[in-house]
C-alpha positions in Angstrom: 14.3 207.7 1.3 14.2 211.0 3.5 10.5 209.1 4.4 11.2 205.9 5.6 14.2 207.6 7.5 11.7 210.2 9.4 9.2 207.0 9.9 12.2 204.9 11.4 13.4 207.7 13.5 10.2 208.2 15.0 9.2 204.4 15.6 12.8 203.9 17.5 11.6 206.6 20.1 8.8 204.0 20.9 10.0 200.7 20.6 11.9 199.2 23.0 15.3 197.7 21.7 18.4 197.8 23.1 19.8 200.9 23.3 20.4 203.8 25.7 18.5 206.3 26.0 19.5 210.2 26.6 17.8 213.7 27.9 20.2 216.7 26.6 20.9 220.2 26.6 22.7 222.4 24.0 23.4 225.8 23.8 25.8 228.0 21.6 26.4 231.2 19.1 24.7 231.5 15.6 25.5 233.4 12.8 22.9 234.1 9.6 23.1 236.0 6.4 21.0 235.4 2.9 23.5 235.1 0.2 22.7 238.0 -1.8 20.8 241.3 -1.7 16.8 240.9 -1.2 14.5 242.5 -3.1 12.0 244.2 -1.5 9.3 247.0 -2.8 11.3 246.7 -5.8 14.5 248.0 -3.7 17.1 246.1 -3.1 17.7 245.3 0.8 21.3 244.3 1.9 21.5 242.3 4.9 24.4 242.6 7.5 25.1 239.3 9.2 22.8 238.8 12.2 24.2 237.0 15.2 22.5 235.3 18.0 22.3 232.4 20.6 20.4 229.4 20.9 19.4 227.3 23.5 17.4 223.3 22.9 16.3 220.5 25.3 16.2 217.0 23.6 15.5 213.4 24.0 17.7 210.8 21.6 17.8 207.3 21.9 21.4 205.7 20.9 20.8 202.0 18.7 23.9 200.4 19.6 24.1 197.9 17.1 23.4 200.0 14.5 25.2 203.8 15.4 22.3 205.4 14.7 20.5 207.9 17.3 17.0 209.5 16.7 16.6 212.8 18.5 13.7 215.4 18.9 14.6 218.7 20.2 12.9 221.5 21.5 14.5 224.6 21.2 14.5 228.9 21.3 16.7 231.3 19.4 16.9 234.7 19.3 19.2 237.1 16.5 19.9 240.6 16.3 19.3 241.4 12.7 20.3 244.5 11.0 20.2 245.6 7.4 19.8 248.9 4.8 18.6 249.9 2.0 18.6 253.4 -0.8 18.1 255.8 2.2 16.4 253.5 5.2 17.8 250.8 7.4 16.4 248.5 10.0 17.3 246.8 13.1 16.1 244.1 15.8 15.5 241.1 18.0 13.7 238.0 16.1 13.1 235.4 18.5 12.2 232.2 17.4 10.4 228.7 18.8 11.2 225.4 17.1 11.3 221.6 17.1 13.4 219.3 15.4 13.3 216.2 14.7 16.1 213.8 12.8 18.3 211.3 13.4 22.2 211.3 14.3 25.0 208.7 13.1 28.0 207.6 14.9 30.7 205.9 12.3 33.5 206.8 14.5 33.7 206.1 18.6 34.3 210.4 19.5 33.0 211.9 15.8 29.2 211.9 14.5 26.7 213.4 11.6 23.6 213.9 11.6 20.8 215.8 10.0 17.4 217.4 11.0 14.5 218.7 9.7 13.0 222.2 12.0 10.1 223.4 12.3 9.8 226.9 14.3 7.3 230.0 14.1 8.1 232.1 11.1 6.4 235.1 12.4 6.9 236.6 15.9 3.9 235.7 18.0 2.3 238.9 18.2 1.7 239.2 14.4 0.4 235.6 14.1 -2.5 235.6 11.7 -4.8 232.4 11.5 -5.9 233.0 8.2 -2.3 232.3 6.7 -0.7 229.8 5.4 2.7 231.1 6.1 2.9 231.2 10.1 5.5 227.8 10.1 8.8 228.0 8.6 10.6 224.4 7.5 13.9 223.8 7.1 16.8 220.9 7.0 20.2 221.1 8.7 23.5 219.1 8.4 25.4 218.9 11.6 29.1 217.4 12.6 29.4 216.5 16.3 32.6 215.2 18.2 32.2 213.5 22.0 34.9 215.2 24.3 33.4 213.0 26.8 30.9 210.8 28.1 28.6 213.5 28.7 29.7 216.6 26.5 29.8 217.1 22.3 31.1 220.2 20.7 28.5 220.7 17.6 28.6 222.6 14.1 25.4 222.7 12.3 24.3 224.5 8.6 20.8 224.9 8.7 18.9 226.6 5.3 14.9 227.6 4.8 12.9 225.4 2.9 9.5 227.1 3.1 8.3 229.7 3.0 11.1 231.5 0.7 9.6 234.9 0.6 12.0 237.6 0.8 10.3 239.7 3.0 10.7 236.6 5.6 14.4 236.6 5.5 14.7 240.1 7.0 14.2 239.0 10.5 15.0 235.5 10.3 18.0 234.6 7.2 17.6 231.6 5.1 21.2 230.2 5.8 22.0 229.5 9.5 25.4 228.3 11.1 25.5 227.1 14.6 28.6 226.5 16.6 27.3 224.6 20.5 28.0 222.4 23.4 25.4 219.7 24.0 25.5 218.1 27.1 23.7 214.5 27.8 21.9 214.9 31.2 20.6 211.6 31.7 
């Protein structure tokens, strides 16, 4: 199912049926944690809650028969992570690239749900290693919009790691995501 829903997704952004077609902008506030302590060296690492801001551009085509509305985003995030452990703790700035791609469904006139599936750099760029298989992270969010207006939506969004689920990952960059955004339709 999930398949022929990505496959449909992607063949509405090139087929021309009637619909409308939209170039956006969101931007908002993120919080992350991992739900319990990792374990790391054999110690266990807890992790404060990281805060951050986001920022995507993004192309969605509306179907108006059908409610449904496609959308590929191209976004940047950065957190400020912090966490401790027996006698050592650790701090910093993850910053993050990613593209998403889903689709969006309208049952009611101002409210919407949709879900995506991310793909962003797992790894800051400078330690990028081509012999691994790890450099990617995938993950899926769930998201509730509601339309103030024409142009602007207010947006929450849970978003969760898929792959790679390595503790040592989850550091810099939590599993579990919440985002809290405006999205504005420019075109």
């Amino acid at each position: 199912m999930p398949l022929v829903l990505f496959i449909s997704c992607i063949t509405a952004f090139f087929t021309d049926l009637s619909g409308q077609a939209n170039f956006e902008v969101e931007a908002g506030i993120l919080g992350a944690g991992n739900r319990q302590p990792l374990e790391i060296w054999e110690k266990q690492v807890e992790t404060d809650v990281s805060l951050g801001m986001y920022a995507r551009l993004g192309y969605s085509y509306f179907l108006n028969p059908s409610k449904i509305q496609p959308v590929i985003l191209v976004g940047y995030k950065f957190l400020h992570v912090e966490g401790r452990a027996e006698n050592w703790w650790y701090s910093g700035i993850s910053h993050r690239v990613s593209l998403d791609l889903g689709c969006r469904y309208w049952p009611l006139k101002d409210w919407g749900v949709g879900t995506l599936f991310h793909i962003e750099n797992n790894l800051d760029f400078e330690e990028w290693r081509t012999s691994t298989n790890d450099l990617l992270r995938y993950a899926w969010s769930g998201c509730v919009l509601y339309r103030v207006s024409k142009d602007f939506k207010i947006l929450t969004s849970y978003r969760s790691a898929v792959y790679p689920r390595f503790n040592q990952y989850f550091l810099y960059n939590p599993q579990h995501q919440v985002l809290l955004g405006l999205n504005y339709r420019l075109l």
